[in-house]
N, C-alpha and C positions, 0 to 999 in steps of 0.2 A: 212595819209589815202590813201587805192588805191583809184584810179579814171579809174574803168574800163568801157568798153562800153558793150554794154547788148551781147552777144551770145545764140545762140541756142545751144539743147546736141550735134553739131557736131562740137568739139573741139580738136586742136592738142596738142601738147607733151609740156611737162618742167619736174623741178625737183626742188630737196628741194634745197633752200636756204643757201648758206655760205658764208662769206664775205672775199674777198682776195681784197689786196690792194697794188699799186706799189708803193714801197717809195722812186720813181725816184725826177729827177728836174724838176727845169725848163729848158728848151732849147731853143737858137735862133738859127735857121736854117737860113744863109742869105741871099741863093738860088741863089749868084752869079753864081754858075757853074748847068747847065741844068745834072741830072740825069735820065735815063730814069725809069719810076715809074711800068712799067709793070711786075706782080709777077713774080718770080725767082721757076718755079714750081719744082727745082732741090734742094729749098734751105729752104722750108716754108715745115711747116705741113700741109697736106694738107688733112682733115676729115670733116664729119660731126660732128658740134659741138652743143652738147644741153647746153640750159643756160634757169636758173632760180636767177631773184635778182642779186645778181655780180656774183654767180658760172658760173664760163662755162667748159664743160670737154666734151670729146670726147665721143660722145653717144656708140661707138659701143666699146670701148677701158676701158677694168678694169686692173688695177695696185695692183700686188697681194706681200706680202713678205711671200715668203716661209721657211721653216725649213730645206728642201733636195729634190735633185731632184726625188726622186720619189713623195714624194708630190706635189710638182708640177706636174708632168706627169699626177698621180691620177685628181686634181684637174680639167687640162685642159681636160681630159676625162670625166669627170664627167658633166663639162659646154658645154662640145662639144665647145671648144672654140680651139683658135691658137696662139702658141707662138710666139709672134713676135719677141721678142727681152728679153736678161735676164742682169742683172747686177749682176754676179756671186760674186762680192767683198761683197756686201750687201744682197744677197739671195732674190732680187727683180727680178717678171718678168712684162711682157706686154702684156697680151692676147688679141684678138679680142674675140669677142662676137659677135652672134646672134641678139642679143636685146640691150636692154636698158642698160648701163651698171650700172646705178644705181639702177635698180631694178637685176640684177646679182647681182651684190656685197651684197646682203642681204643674197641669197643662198651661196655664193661662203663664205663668211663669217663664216660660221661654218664649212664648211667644215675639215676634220683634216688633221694638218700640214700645215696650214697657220695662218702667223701669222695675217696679216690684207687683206681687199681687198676694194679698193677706186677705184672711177670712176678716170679717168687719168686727173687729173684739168689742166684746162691752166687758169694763172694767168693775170688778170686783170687789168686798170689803175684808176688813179683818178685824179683831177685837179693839178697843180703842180704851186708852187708857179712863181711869176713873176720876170722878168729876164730884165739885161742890153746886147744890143747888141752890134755889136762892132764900131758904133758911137757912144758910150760912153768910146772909151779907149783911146782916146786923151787926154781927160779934168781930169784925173785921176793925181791928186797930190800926187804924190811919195818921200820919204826919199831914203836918199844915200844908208839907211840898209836893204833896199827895193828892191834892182837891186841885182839879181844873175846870170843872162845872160843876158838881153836884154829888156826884159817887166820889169813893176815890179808886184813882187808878195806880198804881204803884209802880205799872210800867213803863209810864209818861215820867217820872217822877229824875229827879237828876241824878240820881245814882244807877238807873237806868236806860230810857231810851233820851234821857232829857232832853222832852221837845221842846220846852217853854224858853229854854235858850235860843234854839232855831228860829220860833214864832218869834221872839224878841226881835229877832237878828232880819226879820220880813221872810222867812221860808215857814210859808206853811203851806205848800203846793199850789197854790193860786194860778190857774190856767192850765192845768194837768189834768189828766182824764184815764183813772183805772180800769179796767175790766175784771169782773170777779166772775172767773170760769167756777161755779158751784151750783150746788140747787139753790130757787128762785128768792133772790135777797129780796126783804120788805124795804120797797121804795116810797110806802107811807109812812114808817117809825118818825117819832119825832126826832129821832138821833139825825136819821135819815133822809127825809124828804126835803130839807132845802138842798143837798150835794146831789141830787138825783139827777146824771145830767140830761132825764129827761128820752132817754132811749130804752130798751131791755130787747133782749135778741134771743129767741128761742128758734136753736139752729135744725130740730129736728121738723118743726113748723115751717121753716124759717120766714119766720113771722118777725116784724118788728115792732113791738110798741112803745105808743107814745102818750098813754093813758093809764095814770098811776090807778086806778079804779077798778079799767079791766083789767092792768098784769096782777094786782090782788085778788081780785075774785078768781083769777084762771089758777093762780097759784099758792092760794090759803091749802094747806095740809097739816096733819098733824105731825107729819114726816119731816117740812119742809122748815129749817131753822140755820142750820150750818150757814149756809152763801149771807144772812141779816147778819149773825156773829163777825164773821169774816167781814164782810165792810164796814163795819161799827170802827174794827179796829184802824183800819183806816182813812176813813172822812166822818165819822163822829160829829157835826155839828158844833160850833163852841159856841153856846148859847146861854148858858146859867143853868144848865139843867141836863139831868142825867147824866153824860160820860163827852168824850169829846176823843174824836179819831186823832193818832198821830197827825198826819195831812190835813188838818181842818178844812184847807180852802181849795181843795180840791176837790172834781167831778169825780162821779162814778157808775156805770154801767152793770147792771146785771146781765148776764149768757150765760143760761142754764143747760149744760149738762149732766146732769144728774134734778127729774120732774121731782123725783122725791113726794108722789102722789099717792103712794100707797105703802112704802116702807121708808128707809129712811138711807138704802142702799138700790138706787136704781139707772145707774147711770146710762146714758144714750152711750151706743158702740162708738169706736174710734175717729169714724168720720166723722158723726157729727163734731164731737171735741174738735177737731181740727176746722170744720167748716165756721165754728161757734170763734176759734180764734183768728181767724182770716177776718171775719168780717167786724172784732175789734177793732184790728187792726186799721182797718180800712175807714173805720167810723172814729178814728180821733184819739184810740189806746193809746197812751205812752208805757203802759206798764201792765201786763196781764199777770194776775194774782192766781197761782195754782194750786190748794190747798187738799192734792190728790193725788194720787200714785197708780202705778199699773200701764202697760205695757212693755213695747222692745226698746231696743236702738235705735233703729227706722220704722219710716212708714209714714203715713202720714199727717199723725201728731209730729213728728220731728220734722216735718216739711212745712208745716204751718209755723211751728215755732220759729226755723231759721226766716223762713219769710218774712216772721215779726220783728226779728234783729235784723233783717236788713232792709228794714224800713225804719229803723229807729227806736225798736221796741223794747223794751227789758223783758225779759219771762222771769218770773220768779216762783219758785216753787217752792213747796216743804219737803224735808227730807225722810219725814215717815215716821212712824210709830213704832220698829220695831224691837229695838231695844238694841241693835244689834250694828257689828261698822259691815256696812256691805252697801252695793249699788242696789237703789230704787230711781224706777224712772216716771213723771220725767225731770227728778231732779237730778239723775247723773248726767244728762244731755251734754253735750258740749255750749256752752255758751249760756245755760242757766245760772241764775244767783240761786242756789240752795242754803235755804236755812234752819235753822237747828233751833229750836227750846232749851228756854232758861228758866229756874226758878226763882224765887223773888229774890236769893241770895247769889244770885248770876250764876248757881253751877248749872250745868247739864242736868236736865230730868232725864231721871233713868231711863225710858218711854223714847228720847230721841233718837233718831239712827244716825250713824257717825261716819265718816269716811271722808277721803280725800278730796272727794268734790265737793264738800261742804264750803262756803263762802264764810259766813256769819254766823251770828246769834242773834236774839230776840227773846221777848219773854214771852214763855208758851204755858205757865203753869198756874191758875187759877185766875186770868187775866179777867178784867170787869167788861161783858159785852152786853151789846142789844138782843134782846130775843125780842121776835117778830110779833105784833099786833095779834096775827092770828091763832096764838099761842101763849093772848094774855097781854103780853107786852112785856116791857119795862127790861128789869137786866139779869145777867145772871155769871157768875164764876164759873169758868170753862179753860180745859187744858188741850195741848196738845198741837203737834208741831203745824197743825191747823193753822195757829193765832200769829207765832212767829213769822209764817209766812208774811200776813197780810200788812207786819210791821212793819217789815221789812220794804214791801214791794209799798207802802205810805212814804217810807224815808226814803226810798229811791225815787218820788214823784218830788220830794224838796231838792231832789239834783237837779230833776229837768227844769223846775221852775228858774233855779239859778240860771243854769245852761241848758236849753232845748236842743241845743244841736248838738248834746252829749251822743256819745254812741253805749250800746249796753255792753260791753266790757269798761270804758271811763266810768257807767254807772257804778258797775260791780268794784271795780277799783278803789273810788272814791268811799265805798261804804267800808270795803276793807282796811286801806292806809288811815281809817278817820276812827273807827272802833276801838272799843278799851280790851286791848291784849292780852292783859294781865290777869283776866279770868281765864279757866279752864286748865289744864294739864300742864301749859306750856305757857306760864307768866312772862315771857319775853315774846309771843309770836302766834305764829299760825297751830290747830293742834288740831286733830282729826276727831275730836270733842264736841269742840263749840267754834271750829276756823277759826279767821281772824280775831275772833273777838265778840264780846256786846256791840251791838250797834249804840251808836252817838249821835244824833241827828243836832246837838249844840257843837259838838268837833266839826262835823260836817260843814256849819255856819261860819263856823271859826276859822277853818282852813279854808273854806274852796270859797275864796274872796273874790276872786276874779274868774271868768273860764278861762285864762291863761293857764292858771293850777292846774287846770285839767290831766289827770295822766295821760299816758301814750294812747292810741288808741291799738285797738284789738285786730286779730288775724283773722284770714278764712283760709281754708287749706280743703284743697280737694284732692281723695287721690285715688288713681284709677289701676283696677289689677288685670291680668290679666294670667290666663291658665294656657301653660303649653303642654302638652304629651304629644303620644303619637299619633293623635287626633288631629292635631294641627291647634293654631290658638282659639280658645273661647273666651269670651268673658268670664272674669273672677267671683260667681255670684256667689254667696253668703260664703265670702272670707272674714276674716278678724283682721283689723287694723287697731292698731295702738299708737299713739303718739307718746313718749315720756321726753320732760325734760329732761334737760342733759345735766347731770351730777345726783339724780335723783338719788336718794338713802331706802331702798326698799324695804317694806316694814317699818322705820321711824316715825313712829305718831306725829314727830313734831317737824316734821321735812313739807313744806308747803311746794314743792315741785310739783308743775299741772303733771297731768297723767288723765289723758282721753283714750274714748274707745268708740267704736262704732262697727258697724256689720257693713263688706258691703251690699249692693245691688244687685238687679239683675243683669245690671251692664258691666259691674263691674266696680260701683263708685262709692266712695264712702267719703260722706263731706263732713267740717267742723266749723260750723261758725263761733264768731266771738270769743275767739281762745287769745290766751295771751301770748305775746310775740316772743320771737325765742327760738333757741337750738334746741330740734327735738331729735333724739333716736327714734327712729321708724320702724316695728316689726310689726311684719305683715303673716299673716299663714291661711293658706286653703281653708275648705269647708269644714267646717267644724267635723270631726267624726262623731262626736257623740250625736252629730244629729244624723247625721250621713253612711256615718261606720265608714270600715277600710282600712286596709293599714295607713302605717304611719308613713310611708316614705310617699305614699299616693297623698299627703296633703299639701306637702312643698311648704318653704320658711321665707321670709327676706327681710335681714336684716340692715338698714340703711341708715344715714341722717337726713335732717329736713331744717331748713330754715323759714319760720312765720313770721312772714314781716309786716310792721305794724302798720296798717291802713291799708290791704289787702281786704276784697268786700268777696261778696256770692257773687256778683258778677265776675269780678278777675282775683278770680281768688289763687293762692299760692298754690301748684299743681305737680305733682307727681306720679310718672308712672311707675309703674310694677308688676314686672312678668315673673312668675313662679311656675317653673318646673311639677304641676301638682296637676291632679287628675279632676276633671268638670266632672261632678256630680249627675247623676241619671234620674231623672226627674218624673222616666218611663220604663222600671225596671222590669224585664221579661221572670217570670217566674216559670222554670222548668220544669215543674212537676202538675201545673194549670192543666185540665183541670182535675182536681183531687179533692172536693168540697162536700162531700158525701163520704159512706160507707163504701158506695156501689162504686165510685171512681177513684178508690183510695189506691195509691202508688206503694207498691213491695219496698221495705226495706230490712235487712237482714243483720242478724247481731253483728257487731265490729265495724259496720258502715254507720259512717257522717253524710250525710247528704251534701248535694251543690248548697251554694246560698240559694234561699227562698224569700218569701215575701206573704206578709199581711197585707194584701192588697189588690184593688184590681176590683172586686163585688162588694156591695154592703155584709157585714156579718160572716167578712171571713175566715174560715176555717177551714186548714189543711188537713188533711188526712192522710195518713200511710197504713200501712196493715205487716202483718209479721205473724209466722207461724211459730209457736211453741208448745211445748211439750211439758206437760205438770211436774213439776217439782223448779222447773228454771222459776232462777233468781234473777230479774232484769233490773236496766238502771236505764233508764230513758233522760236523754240531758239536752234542753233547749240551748243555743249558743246564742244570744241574742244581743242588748244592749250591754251587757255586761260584759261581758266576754266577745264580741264580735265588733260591737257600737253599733251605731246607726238609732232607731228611737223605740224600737216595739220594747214594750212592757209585756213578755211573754205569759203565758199560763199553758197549762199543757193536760189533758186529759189523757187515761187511757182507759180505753173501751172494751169488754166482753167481747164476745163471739154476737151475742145478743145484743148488742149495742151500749149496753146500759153502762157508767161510770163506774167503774170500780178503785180507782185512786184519781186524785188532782192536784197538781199545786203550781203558785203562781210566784210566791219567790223562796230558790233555794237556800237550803242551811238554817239551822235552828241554833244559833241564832242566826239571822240574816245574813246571807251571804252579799246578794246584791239581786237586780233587779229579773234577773233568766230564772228558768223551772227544771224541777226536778220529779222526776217519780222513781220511785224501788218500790220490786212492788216482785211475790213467789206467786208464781201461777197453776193454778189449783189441778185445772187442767186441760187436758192438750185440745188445741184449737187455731182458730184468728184470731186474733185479738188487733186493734188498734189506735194510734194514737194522733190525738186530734191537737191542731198546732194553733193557737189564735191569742191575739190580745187580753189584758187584763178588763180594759175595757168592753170589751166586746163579749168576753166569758159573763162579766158582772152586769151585763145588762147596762151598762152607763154610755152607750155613744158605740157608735160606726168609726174603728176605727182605721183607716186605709190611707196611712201617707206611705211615700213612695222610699221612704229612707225605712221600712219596721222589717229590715231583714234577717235572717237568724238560719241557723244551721241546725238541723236534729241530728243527735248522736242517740246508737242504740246498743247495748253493753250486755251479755249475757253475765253474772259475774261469780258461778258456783262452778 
């Protein structure tokens, strides 16, 4: 339940609500070496940022994907807006705005020739599990098959990722080239500086360096640790000393998204992420290492990633830290390898997140890494589905090296069919635990002898909705599409059946890259109400099949259309009772009436007003009808006002205990007068954000009840 403090109508800005989550580690910082903490204004984003709930995004900055530059052109003309920056590989750009950019993106949203328009999110953190320092790395009891340079690593070792069989076998990623989307990895560590391949890419600059001296000096923080950990784990140096990466002989690239210049959570908003993985891409990535979580379904992190698969590229992410089986993105993407943390005894730490997207496992729990020069150096014990990732995305560089003209579902493939099964929940198979299995990088050597072995390759499947009423047809925008394979066991932890999802566009389109091929059932359904409200018969359903057939790419990828009977969403809702945002222009409404639908929306800081004569002694019950009761997205609060203006009851969410998200007041009136009631956001009553999207509709009902 909120717990807000009472406000007068003179409140500031927020916005709707979305949940983004880092699926970082833990981290010990040892603080032996003094770094100076003052912000690096050359090197941070530096905007105004609005935030409501965990969203934060750049209030003045909308992230738009285009069809062609003249739509673009059109568009920023039309917003009176400026380009700031375009990512041409993906037809993404960066406008500045005038206003609010979550209240643009509702207009900016139909416009034609775009395909989406999002406020520019910047991704957020969450508590991270707890960690050993490095007074703990003395009293660490080691086997002989433990030591591969100098520390021991236990998750190199053969009862776990056993690389020294791989390396035996000539895979040790030799002419492969990582990218570690994190904050700025130390490309001096000795672990580190012979594998540096010599690039770093800071995409909010987009600056590239090629000077391991100045990317240190621009990037020493005290904050800054995580992206050195995270590549340790993967090109390590094998050299006789300190620790040695899965992939030894392989390249690696630092792209910092997240400066980590003055906290240790600071990430650049969405585009840069996406701009940061385009130009991996483009510089030689086989494999981008994503040891972070937070955003949607679309947009344009998922349009740089699919970009990266159909160039060749693996994404591989971590599944999170939240202890919990549910989707985080961008490990649930379609075409991601997600993976999971192991402890040294290969179960699941409790700390991992679980679910059906899961690929693999990796050991994420007290793993031996580099911490960065300017931070001391040397190493430290570190958990967290962090480390797993970057095992992961090591051992899928020993595929390419095998086979470079692998595709990243063969990637994905090979690490699953090659894994030790027999850990986690489901000792025969796939389990929504720990997926296929531990990873095996000596199976790996052992089976994929030839690229003949190679499994099948993978699907791309596009499919396009469209909306028909009496309107005539529009495009399908933010509908829900599901793919599930066909025999799927819903619910069964141990059913490895794919099961994708995606939102679509503003055109209509909702795409999957590198999915596995296969009979899928297809349902499809309208706009979400919970974000939109409406009834249920205005969302329309379609249930079909679909076949994904293997070596379909983003270019001719498998396509389906879909028309549903369902109502297009208003993106420029008229409110009837506008304007009522004062005392002086407050709308009569009378005991036993509900009002039309209304709206939060339309001015910064608004608030409805109605007014109502009563008589001392009534007993009222004033009832907002909003996301709970009606759908659509306001997080209601509700005032009612004196004759004198002043508050005399408020509340934001009904029933003690919690009913759900709409407001209530009862409230006997002392004596006879006007009195009335003031209709607005939770946000916007608590002072946290401007909140005015075009779905926060709601009904007031007004009850006399003695």
């Amino acid at each position: 339940m909120h717990k807000p403090s009472r406000h007068n109508l003179n409140c500031t800005l927020g916005v709707v609500a979305l949940t983004a989550l880092l699926a970082a580690c833990g981290q010990q910082t040892p603080g032996t070496t003094s770094v100076a903490t003052t912000p690096k204004a050359d090197l941070s984003e530096h905007a105004t940022v609005a935030q409501s709930g965990k969203l934060k995004y750049v209030q003045n900055e909308l992230m738009v994907g285009y069809t062609d530059d003249a739509s673009l052109s059109r568009a920023a003309t039309t917003l009176n807006a400026t380009v700031v920056a375009t990512i041409p590989e993906i037809r993404v750009a960066l406008l500045r705005v005038s206003g609010d950019s979550l209240k643009v993106s509702s207009q900016a949203f139909r416009l034609p020739g775009l395909r989406y328009a999002q406020p520019n999110q910047i991704v957020t953190g969450e508590a991270l599990p707890a960690v050993q320092g490095a007074a703990s790395l003395n009293a660490q009891a080691a086997s002989k098959d433990q030591i591969f340079d100098e520390l021991p690593q236990y998750a190199l070792d053969p009862r776990h990722l056993n690389a020294k069989a791989a390396w035996d076998a000539g895979l040790d990623g030799t002419g492969v080239v990582v990218a570690v989307l994190d904050d700025p990895g130390d490309v001096s560590h000795p672990d580190l500086a012979a594998n540096w391949a010599g690039k770093a890419y800071n995409p909010f600059l987009n600056k590239v360096y090629t000077n391991a001296a100045e990317w240190v000096k621009d990037s020493a923080s005290n904050f800054a640790s995580h992206g050195t950990f995270v590549a340790s784990s993967i090109v390590a140096v094998k050299d006789g000393k300190g620790i040695v990466g899965v992939a030894p002989g392989a390249k690696w690239m630092p792209v910092v998204i997240n400066p980590a210049a003055t906290t240790e959570n600071e990430f650049y908003s969405s585009f840069y992420i996406a701009l940061g993985a385009v130009w991996a891409t483009n510089n030689g990535a086989r494999v981008l290492n994503n040891s972070w979580g937070g955003g949607t379904s679309f947009g344009a992190v998922k349009d740089a990633f699919d970009y990266a698969m159909s160039n060749g590229t693996s994404v591989v992410a971590s599944m999170g830290n939240s202890y919990y089986d549910e989707f985080q993105y961008p490990a649930a993407l379609p075409g991601v390898i997600a993976s999971g943390a192991l402890d040294g005894s290969n179960r699941r730490t409790t700390f991992s997140t679980m679910g059906r997207h899961i690929s693999s496992s990796a050991p994420g729990q007290d793993t031996m890494l580099a911490n960065p020069t300017w931070l001391g150096g040397g190493h430290e014990l570190i958990s967290g589905t962090s480390f797993s990732s970057p095992y992961t995305a090591g051992v899928a560089a020993l595929v390419y090296q095998k086979c470079p003209a692998a595709t990243p579902f063969q990637v994905r493939r090979v690490l699953e069919t090659t894994a030790n099964n027999t850990i986690g929940s489901n000792p025969t198979g796939f389990d929504r635990d720990t997926g296929w299995g531990a990873l095996n990088a000596g199976n790996i050597a052992k089976t994929l002898t030839s690229c003949d072995k190679l499994p099948a390759k993978g699907a791309n499947v596009k499919i396009n909705v469209t909306y028909a009423d009496s309107g005539g047809q529009k495009p399908g925008v933010l509908g829900d599409v599901i793919l599930r394979g066909k025999g799927m066991r819903a619910g069964a932890t141990d059913d490895p059946t794919p099961l994708y999802l995606s939102t679509t566009d503003a055109q209509g389109n909702a795409t999957f890259a590198e999915i596995a091929p296969g009979e899928y059932d297809l349902y499809v359904a309208g706009a979400d109400l919970n974000i939109t409200g409406g009834l249920q018969d205005d969302r329309g359903t379609y249930v079909g099949s679909l076949t994904a057939t293997s070596g379909s790419t983003r270019v001719n990828p498998d396509m389906k259309d879909v028309t549903l009977t369902a109502a297009s969403p208003n993106f420029n809702p008229v409110d009837p009772y506008e304007p009522n945002d004062s005392l002086d222009t407050a709308k009569a409404i009378a005991y036993g009436q509900t009002t039309q639908t209304a709206y939060i929306y339309g001015t910064p800081d608004d608030f409805d007003v109605f007014k109502f004569t009563a008589a001392a002694g009534d007993q009222i019950k004033a009832d907002v009808l909003a996301a709970g009761q009606l759908g659509g997205s306001l997080d209601s609060y509700l005032f009612l006002l004196g004759p004198d203006g002043k508050t005399l009851a408020d509340n934001d969410d009904r029933g003690d205990p919690r009913i759900d998200s709409d407001s209530e007041v009862t409230f006997t009136i002392k004596a006879a007068g006007t009195y009335y009631l003031a209709v607005t956001s939770y946000n916007i009553a608590t002072a946290t954000g401007d909140d005015g999207g075009p779905f926060n509709k709601y009904q007031l009902k007004l009850a006399k009840t003695n």
